[in-house]
SEKOLDREN-270607 format. One line per 5 residues: number of its first residue (from 1); their letters; for each residue x, y, z of N, C-alpha, C. Coordinates in pm, whole numbers. Layout:
BEGIN
NUM	a	X/Y/Z/X/Y/Z/X/Y/Z ~ ... $
This chain:
BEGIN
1	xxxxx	-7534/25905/10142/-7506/26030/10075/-7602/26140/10116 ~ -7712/26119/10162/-7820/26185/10191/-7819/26274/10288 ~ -7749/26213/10353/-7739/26205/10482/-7596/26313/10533 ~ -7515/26289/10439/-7388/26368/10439/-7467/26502/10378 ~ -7498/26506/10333/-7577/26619/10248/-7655/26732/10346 $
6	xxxxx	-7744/26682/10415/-7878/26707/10521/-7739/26736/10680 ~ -7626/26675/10698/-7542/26682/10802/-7473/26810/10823 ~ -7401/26842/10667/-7334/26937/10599/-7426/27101/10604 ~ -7536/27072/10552/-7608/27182/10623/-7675/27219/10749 ~ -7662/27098/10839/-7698/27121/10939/-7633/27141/11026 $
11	xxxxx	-7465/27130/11071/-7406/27117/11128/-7306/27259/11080 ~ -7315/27272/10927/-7232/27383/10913/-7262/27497/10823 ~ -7402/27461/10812/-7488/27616/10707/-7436/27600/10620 ~ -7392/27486/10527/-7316/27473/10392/-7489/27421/10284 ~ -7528/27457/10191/-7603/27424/10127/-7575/27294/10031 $
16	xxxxx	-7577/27207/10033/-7528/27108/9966/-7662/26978/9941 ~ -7619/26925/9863/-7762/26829/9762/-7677/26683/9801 ~ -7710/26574/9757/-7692/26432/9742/-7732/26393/9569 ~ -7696/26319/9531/-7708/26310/9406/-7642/26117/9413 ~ -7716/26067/9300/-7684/25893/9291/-7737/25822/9186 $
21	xxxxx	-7691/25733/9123/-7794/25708/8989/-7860/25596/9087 ~ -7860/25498/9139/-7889/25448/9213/-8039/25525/9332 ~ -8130/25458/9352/-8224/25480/9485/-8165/25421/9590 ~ -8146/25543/9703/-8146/25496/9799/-8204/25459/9931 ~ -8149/25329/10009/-8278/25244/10076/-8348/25365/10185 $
26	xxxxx	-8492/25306/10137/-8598/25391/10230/-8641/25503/10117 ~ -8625/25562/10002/-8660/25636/9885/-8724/25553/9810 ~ -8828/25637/9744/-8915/25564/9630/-8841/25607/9482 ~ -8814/25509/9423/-8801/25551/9276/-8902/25669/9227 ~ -8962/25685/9180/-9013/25813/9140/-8970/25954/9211 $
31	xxxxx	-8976/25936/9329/-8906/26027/9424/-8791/26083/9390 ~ -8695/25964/9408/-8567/26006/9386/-8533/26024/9210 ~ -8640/26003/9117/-8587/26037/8958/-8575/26213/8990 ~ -8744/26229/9067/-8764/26371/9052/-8604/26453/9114 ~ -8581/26421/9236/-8477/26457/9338/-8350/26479/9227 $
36	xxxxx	-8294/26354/9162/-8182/26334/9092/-8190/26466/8966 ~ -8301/26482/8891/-8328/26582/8800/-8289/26716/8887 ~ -8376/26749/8951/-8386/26919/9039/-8224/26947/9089 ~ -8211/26764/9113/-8019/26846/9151/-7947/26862/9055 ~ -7940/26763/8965/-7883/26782/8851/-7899/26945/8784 $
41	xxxxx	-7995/26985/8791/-8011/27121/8707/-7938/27225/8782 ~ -7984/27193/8974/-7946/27332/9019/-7792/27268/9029 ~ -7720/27194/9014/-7580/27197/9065/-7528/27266/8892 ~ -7599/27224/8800/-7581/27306/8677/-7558/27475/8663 ~ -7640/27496/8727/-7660/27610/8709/-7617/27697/8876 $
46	xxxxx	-7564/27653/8975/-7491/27698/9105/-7552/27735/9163 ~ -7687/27650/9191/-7749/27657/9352/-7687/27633/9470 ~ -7647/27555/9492/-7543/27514/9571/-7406/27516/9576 ~ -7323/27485/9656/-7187/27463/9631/-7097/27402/9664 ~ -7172/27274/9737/-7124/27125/9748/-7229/27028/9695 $
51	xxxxx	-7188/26918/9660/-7270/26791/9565/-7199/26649/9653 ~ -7244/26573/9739/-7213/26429/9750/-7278/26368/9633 ~ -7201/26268/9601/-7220/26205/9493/-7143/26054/9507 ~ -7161/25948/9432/-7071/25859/9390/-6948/25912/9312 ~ -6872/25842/9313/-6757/25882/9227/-6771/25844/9100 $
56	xxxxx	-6824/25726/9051/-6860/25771/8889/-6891/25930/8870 ~ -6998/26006/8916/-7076/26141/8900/-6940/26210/8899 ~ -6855/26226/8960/-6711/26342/8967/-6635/26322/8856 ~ -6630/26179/8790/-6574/26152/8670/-6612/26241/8554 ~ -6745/26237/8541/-6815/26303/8415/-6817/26508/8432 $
61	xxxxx	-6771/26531/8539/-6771/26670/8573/-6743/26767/8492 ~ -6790/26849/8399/-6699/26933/8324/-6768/27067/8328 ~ -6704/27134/8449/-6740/27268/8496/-6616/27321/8560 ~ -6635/27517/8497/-6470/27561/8512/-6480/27597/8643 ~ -6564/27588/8770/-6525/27651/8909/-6596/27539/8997 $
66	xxxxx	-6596/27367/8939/-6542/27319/9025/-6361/27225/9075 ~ -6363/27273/9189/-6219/27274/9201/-6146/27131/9282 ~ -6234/27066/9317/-6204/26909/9381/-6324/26842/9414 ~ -6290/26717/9399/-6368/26598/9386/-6283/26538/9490 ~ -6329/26465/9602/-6295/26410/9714/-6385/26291/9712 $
């Protein structure tokens, strides 16, 4: 997911985060609590305007200008 994230802006100037309840391999837990919080807030509040995520995370979504979950 990270990785799609870091690709997405690199390949196409799209600002986009990774998000997972899960750590992923090669991340330290503490790391990624902090990471998971900072995205959580800014995808709250529209820092960005793409989110990879698991698909549980798209389930719980309840925001009026996002428009698909893929």
């Amino acid at each position: 997911m990270a990785e799609n994230a870091q690709k997405l802006q690199k390949e196409f100037g799209i600002k986009a985060e990774a998000y997972s309840s899960s750590v992923p391999k090669g991340r330290d837990e503490t790391g990624w609590s902090h990471h998971k919080l900072k995205t959580a807030r800014g995808f709250k509040i529209n820092e960005f305007p793409v989110l990879t995520a698991t698909k549980a995370f798209g389930m719980g979504i309840d925001k009026p200008n996002v428009r698909y979950t893929i």
